[in-house]
C-alpha positions as CSV (number, residue, x, y, z in Angstrom):
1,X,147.9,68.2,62.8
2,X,146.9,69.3,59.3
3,X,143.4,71.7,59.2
4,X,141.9,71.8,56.4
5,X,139.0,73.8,55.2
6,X,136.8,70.8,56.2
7,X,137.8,70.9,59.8
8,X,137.5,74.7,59.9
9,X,134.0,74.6,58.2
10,X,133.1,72.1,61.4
11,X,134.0,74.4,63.9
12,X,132.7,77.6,62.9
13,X,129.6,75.5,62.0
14,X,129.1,74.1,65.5
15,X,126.6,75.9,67.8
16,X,128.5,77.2,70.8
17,X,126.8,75.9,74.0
18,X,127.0,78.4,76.9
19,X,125.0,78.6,80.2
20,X,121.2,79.6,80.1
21,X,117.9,79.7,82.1
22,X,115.9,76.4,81.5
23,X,112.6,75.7,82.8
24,X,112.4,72.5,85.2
25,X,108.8,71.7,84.0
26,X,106.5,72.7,81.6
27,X,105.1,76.3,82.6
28,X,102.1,77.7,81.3
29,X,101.3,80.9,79.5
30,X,99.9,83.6,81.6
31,X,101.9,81.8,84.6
32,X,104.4,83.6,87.1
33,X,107.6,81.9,86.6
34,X,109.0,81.3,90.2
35,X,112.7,80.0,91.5
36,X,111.0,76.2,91.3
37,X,110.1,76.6,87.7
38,X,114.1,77.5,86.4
39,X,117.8,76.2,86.9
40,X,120.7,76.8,85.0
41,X,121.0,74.3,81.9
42,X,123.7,74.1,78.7
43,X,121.8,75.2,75.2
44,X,122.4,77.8,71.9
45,X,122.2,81.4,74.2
46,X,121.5,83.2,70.9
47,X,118.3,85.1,72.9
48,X,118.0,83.5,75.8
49,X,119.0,84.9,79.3
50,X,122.0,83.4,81.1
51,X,120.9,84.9,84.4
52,X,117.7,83.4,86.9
53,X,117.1,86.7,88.6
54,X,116.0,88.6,84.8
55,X,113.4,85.4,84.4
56,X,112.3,84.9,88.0
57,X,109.1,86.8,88.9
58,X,108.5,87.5,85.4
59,X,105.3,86.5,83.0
60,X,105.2,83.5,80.4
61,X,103.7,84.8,77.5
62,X,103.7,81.6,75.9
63,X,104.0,77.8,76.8
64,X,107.9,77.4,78.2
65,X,109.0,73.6,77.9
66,X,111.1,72.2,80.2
67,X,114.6,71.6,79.3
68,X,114.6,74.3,76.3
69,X,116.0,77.6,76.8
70,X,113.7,80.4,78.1
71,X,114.1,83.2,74.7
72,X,113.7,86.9,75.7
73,X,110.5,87.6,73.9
74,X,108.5,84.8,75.4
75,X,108.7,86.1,79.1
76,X,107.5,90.0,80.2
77,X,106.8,91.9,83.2
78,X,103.3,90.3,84.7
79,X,100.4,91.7,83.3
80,X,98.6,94.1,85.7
81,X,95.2,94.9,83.6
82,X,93.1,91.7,82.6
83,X,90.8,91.2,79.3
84,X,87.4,92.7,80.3
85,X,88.8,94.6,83.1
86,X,87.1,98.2,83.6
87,X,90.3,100.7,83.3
88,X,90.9,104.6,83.4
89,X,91.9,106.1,80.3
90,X,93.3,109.3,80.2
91,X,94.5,111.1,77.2
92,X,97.5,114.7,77.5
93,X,98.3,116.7,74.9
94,X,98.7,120.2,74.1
95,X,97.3,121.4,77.9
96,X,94.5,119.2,77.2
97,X,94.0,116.7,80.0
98,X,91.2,114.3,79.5
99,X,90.0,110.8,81.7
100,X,87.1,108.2,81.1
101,X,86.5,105.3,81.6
102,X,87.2,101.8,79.5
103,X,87.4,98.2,79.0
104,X,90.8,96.5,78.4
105,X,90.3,94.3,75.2
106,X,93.4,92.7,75.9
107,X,95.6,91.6,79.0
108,X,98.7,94.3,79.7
109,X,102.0,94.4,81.9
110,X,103.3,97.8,82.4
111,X,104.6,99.6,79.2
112,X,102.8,97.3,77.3
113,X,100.3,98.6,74.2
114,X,96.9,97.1,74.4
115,X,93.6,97.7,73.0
116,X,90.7,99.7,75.0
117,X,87.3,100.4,74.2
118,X,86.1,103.9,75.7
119,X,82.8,103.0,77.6
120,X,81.6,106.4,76.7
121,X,81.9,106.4,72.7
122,X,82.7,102.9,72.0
123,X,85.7,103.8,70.2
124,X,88.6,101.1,70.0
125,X,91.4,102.7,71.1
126,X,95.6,101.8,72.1
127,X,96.9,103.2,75.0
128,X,99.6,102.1,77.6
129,X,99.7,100.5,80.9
130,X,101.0,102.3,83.4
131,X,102.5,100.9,86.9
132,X,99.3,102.2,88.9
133,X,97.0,100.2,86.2
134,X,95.8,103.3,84.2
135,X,95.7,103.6,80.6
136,X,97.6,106.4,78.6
137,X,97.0,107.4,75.5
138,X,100.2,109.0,73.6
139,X,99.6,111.7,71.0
């Protein structure tokens, strides 16, 4: 068998099709992906996730169509503060400790940045979720 420049140009040109998460049906954003809603399915695992346990439980950020491989940044942890939702907000630095209240102007999973408004001075503000559902500002 003769290769030719062709024949390589073919192969290193073909995607390479390994095993990734799929969803089953179409899952909505803002939905709680569950086993029923994967399987294991053959697609490009360029950044996708090749395992069910790292997608299972976690959040659809955005619609997930059946059949096509779930890509890591449209999945994260489920979001814990809702839009509109009343929050503490507490702000450390430099010995100062301060807390207040304010309202989530977005929806948040822990470790993710959102907006807040602080009731108090109406000041838009980013801050953090935390895992008990607080707000942190960082310095």
């Amino acid at each position: 068998m003769k290769i030719t420049l062709v024949t390589l140009a073919f192969v290193f040109a073909t995607p390479c099709l390994a095993q990734v998460v799929v969803p089953t049906r179409t899952v909505r954003a803002d939905a709680i992906i569950t086993e029923m809603d994967v399987m294991i399915g053959n697609g490009s695992n360029d950044d996708g996730f090749d395992l069910l346990r790292d997608v299972i439980g976690q959040e659809a950020k955005v619609v997930l169509y059946a059949g096509r491989p779930i890509l890591v940044d449209q999945i994260g942890p489920p979001a814990i503060v809702d839009r509109n939702q009343i929050v503490s907000l507490f702000f450390e630095g430099r010995g100062l400790r301060i807390a207040t209240e304010a309202r989530a102007l977005e929806r948040g999973g822990v470790g993710d940045n959102i907006r807040v408004m602080n009731l108090a001075s109406r000041a838009t503000l980013f801050g953090q979720v935390q895992p008990d559902g607080t707000i942190q500002i960082k310095q």
